[in-house]
N, C-alpha and C positions, 0 to 999 in steps of 0.2 A: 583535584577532581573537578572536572564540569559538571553544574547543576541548574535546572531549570534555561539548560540552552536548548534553545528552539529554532527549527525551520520549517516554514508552508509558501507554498504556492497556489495560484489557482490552474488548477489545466483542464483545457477544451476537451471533451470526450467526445465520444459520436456511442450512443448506444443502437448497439444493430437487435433491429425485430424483425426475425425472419419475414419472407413472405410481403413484407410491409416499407422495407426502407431503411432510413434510420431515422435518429432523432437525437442533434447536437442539444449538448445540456456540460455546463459547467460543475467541478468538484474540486475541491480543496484538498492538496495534498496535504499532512504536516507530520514533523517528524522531532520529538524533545529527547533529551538526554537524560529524561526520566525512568526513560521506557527504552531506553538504547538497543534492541531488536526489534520497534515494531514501526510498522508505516501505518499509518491513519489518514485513509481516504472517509470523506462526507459528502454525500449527496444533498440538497436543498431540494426536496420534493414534494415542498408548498405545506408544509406541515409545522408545527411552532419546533420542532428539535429536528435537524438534520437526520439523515441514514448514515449511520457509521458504519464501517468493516477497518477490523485493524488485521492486519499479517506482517511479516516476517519479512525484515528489509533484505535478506538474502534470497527470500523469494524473488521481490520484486529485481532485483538487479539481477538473477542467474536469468530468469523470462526475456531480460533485455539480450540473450544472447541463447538458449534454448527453451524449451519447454520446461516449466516447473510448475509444482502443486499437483497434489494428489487429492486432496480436500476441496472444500468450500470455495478458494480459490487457487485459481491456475492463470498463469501468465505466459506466455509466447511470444514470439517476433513474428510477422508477417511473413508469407509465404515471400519468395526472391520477387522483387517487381514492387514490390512496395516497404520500403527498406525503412519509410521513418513511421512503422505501426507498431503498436502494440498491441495485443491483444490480452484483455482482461474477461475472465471470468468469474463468475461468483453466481454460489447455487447456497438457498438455504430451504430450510422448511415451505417457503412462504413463494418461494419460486427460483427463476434464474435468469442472470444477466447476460449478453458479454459486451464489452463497451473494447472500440479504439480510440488510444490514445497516443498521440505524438512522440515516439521512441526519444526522438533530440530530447524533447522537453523533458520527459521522466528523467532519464539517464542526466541530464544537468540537476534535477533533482536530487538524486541520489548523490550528484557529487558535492551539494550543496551540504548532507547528512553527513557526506564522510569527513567534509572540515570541522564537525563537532566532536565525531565518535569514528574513528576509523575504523573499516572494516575489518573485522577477525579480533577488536579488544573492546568491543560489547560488553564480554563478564567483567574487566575491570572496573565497572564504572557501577556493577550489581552489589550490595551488600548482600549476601546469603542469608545469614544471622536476618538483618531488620527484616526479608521478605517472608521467611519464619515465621517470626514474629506474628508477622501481619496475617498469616494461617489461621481460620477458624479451628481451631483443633479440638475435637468434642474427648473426653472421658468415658 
């Protein structure tokens, strides 16, 4: 079993503001064998702790090739014309983003996760029982 193996990258986003343009700003991908289904992006937006969003590395690689996410976030490929975009979204309480990002680059990303944990054997690498465990379960 793999444990505490890791990958990150940093990749150039462009967050689009309607109306207004956009605005290039860097984020850190990263991806451990701790958590073997999830992608964790961070934003640095001048504050002492980064903006996390974590979601579902099946998300992000099915986006690389259709529409996915029905939640919080949703990911796409660029309309035909512009083939190495991505498009990211992400809505919470507190407002909504969508940032493009470098299709090449994610997608090398992603292939970078899957020399750790390939895709489709995720649950191998899950203890069920420890994550139990780790349940606050009240009485």
């Amino acid at each position: 079993m793999i444990s505490s193996a890791t990958v990150s990258t940093e990749l150039g986003l462009v967050l689009v503001v309607p109306g207004r343009g956009s605005v290039p700003l860097v984020a850190s991908l990263s991806y451990s064998a701790d958590d073997p289904y999830a992608i964790r992006i961070a934003f640095d937006v001048g504050t002492a702790e980064p903006v996390e969003w974590i979601f579902a590395r099946e998300l992000l690689a099915t986006g690389l090739a259709y529409p996915a996410g029905d939640g919080d976030v949703q990911v796409c490929p660029a309309p035909p014309g512009r083939r190495d975009v991505l498009n990211i979204a992400l809505s919470s309480p507190s407002g909504q983003a969508r940032f493009e990002a470098p299709a090449s680059a994610t997608s090398d990303f992603l292939h970078l996760t899957y020399d750790i944990i390939a895709a489709g054997r995720e649950d191998e690498f899950i203890d069920v029982d420890d994550e139990l465990d780790e349940l606050p379960w009240r009485a």
